[in-house]
C-alpha positions as CSV (number, residue, x, y, z in Angstrom):
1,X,77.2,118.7,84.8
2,X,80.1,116.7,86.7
3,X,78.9,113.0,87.6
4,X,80.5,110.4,89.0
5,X,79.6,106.7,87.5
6,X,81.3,104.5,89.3
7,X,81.0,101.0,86.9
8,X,82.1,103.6,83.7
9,X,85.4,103.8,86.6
10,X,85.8,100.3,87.4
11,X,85.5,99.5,83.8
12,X,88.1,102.0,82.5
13,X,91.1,101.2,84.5
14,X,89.9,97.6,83.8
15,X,90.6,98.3,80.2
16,X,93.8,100.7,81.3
17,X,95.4,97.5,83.6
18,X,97.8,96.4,80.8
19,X,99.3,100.5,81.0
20,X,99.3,100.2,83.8
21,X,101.1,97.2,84.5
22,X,104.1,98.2,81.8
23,X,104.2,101.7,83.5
24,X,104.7,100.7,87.1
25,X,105.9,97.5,87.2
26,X,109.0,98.1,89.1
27,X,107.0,99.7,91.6
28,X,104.5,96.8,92.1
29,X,107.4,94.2,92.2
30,X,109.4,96.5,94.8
31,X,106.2,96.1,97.3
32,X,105.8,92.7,96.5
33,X,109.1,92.2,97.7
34,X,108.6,94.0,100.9
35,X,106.4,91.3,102.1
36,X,108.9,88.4,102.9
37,X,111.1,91.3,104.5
38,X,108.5,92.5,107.0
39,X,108.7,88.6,108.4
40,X,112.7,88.6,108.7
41,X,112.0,91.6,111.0
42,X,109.6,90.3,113.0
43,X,112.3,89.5,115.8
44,X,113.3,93.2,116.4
45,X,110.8,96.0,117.3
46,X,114.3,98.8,115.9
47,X,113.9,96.5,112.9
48,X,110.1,96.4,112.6
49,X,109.2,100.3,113.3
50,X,112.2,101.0,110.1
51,X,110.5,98.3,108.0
52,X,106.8,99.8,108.6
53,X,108.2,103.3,108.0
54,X,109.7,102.4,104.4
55,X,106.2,100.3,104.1
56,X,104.4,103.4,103.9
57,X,107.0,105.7,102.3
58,X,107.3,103.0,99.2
59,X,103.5,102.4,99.3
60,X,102.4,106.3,98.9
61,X,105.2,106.7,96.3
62,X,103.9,103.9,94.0
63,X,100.3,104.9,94.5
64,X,101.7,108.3,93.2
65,X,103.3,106.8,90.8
66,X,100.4,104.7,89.1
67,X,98.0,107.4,89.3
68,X,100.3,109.4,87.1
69,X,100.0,106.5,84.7
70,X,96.9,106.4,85.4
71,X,96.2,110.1,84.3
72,X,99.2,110.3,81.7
73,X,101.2,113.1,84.2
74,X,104.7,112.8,83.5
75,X,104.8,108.8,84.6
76,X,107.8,108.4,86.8
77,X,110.1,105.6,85.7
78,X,108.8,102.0,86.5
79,X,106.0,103.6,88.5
80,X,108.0,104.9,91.5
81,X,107.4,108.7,92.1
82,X,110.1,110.9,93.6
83,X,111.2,114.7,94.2
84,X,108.7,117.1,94.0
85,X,105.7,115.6,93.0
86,X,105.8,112.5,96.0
87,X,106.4,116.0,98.2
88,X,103.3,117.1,97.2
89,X,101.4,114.5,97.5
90,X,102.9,113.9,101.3
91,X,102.9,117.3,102.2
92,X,98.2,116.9,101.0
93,X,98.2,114.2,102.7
94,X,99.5,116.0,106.2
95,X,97.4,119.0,106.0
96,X,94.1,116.5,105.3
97,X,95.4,114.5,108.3
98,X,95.6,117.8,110.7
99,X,92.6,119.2,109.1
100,X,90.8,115.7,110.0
101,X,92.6,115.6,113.4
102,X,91.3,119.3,114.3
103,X,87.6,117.9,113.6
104,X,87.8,114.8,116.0
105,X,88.7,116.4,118.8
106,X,86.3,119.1,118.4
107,X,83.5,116.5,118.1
108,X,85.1,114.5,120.6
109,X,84.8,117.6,123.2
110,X,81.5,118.2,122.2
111,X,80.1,115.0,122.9
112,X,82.1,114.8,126.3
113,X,80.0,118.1,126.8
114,X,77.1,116.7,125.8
115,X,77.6,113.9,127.8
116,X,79.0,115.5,131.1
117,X,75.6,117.6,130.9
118,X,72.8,114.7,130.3
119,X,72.4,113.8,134.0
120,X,72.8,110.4,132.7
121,X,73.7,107.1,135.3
122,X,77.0,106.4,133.7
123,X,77.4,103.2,136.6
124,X,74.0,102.4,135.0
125,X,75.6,103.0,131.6
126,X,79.0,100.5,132.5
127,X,76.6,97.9,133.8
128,X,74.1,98.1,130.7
129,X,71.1,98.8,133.1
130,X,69.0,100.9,130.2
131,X,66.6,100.7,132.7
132,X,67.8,102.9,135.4
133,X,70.0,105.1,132.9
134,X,68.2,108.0,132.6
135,X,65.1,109.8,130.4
136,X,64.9,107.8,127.0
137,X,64.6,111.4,125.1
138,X,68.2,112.3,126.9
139,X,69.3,108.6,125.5
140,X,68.0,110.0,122.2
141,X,69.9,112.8,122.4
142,X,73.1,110.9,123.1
143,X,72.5,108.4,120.0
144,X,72.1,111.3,117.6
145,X,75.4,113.1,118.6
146,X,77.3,109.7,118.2
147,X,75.4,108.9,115.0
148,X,77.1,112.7,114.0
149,X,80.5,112.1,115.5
150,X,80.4,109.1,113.3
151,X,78.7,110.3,110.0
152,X,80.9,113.9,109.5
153,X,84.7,112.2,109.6
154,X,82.8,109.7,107.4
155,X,81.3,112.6,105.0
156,X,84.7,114.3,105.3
157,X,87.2,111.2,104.8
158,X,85.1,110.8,101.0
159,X,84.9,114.1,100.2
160,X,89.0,114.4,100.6
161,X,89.5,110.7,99.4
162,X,90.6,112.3,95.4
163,X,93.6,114.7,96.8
164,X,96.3,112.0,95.2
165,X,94.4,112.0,92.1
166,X,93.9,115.8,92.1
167,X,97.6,116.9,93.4
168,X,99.3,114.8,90.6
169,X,96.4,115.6,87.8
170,X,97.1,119.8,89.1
171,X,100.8,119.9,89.7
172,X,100.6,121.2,93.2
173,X,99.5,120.1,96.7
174,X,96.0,119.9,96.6
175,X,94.3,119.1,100.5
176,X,90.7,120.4,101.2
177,X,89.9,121.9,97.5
178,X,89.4,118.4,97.1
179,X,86.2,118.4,98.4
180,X,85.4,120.6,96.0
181,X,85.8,118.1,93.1
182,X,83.6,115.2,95.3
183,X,80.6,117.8,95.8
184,X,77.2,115.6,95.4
185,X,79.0,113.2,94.7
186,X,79.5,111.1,98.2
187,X,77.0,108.3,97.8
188,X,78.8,107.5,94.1
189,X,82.2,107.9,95.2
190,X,80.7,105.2,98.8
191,X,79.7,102.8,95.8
192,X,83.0,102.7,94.2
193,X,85.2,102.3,97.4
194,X,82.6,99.2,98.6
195,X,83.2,97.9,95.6
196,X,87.3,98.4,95.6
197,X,87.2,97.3,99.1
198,X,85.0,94.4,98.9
199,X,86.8,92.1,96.6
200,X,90.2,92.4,98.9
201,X,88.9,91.8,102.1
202,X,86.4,88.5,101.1
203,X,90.3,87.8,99.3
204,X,92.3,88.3,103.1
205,X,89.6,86.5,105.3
206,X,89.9,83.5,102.8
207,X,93.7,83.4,102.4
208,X,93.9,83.7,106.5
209,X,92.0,81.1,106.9
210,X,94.2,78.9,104.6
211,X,97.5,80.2,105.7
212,X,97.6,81.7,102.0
213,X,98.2,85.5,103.5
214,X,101.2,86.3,101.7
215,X,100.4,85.2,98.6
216,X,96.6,86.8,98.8
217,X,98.7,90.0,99.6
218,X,100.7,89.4,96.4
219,X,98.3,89.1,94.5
220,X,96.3,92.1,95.5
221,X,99.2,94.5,94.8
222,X,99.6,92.6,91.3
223,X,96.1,93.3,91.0
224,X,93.9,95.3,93.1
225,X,96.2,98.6,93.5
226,X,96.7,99.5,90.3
227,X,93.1,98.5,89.0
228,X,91.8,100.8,92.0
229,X,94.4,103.6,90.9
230,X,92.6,103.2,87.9
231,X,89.4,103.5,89.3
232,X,89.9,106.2,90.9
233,X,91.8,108.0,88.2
234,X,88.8,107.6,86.4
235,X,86.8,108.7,88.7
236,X,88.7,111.9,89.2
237,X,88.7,112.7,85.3
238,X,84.8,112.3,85.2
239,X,85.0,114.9,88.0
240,X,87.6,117.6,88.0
241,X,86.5,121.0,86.9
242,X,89.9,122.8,87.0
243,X,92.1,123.4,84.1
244,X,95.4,125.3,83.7
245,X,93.7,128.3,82.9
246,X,91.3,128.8,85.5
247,X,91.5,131.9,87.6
248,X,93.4,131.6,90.7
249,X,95.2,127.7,89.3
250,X,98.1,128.6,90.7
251,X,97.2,128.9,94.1
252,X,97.7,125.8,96.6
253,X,95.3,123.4,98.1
């Protein structure tokens, strides 16, 4: 049976950080060095919009990158992924973004609906007068459609949150089969992101408040991506089901 341990994770791309390191270096040092050049562009918005637009390009491509290390799938040199395989990866991450962007605005319409057919005071509503509102049960209504517009993009964000790990680990663009691999596994896979995310943030909110941002950011690329790619290779190893010789392997995502 497939089960996700998130500490057995952490602890294994702990372990795998020196591989890590030695097989993307130039792609951690190439994001480090982005971080002075996004404040050289600071004067010019032309400047800004190209600098955030490589930002993201070089960012996917070494995440790419050190999860193939990560997973020991044809490493790119230095940790920088190219060609076909960063194609994948890009062309997973769009469909999971207009899959994703398909189910907000269904939910958003449905709770406008939901909304426009309560009866509720919405003047009431702007001035925070519960009192006059409306019915509480109709109030109760209205809480447990936002508690669902906020809980499925949650549920569904999770369950697609392996597709880098699974598109390079495949060979092809894998987008909403990856929620195949997370099945029953959401509250374990919730654990290991707290726990990737923690550390970094507590990390930012101190470095801002000593004027230590860009070396806190330095320091997390140094650090936190590739031990997280690691994590999360992990995490996908101790999870996938597929092999080259499944039934049907050849088919996209």
């Amino acid at each position: 049976m497939r089960r996700l341990r998130p500490t057995r994770a952490v602890a294994s791309a702990l372990r795998g950080l020196p591989r890590l390191w030695a097989g993307g270096w130039a792609g951690l040092l190439l994001l480090a060095l982005m971080i002075p050049l996004g404040g050289w562009t600071a004067g010019s918005d032309a400047a800004q919009h190209l600098f955030t637009g490589m930002a993201v390009v070089l960012t996917l491509a070494v995440w790419t990158g050190l999860t193939a290390v990560a997973l020991d799938r044809d490493p790119p040199p230095g940790g920088v992924a190219t060609g076909p395989v960063l194609l994948r990866v890009a062309l997973a991450a769009g469909l999971n973004l207009i899959f994703l962007a398909m189910i907000a605005v269904v939910l958003a319409l449905v709770s406008l609906a939901i909304a426009g057919m309560s009866g509720l005071d919405l003047e009431a509503i702007q001035a925070r007068d519960w009192a006059n509102v409306g019915p509480v049960w109709q109030l109760a209504v209205l809480g447990l459609v936002g508690l669902i517009v906020l809980i499925v993009p949650l549920l569904l964000i999770v369950r697609l949150s392996l597709f880098v790990q699974a598109t390079v680990g495949r060979g092809h663009a894998v987008s909403l089969n990856t929620m195949g691999i997370a099945q029953g596994s959401f509250w374990a896979l919730m654990v290991l992101f707290l726990g990737l995310a923690v550390p970094p943030l507590a990390l930012l909110g101190w470095a801002a408040s000593h004027g230590l941002i860009e070396l806190a950011m330095v320091a997390l690329i140094g650090l936190w991506m590739p031990v997280s790619a690691g994590a999360l290779a992990a995490a996908y190893g101790q999870l996938e089901y597929w092999s080259p010789d499944s039934p049907g392997h050849l088919g996209g995502g």
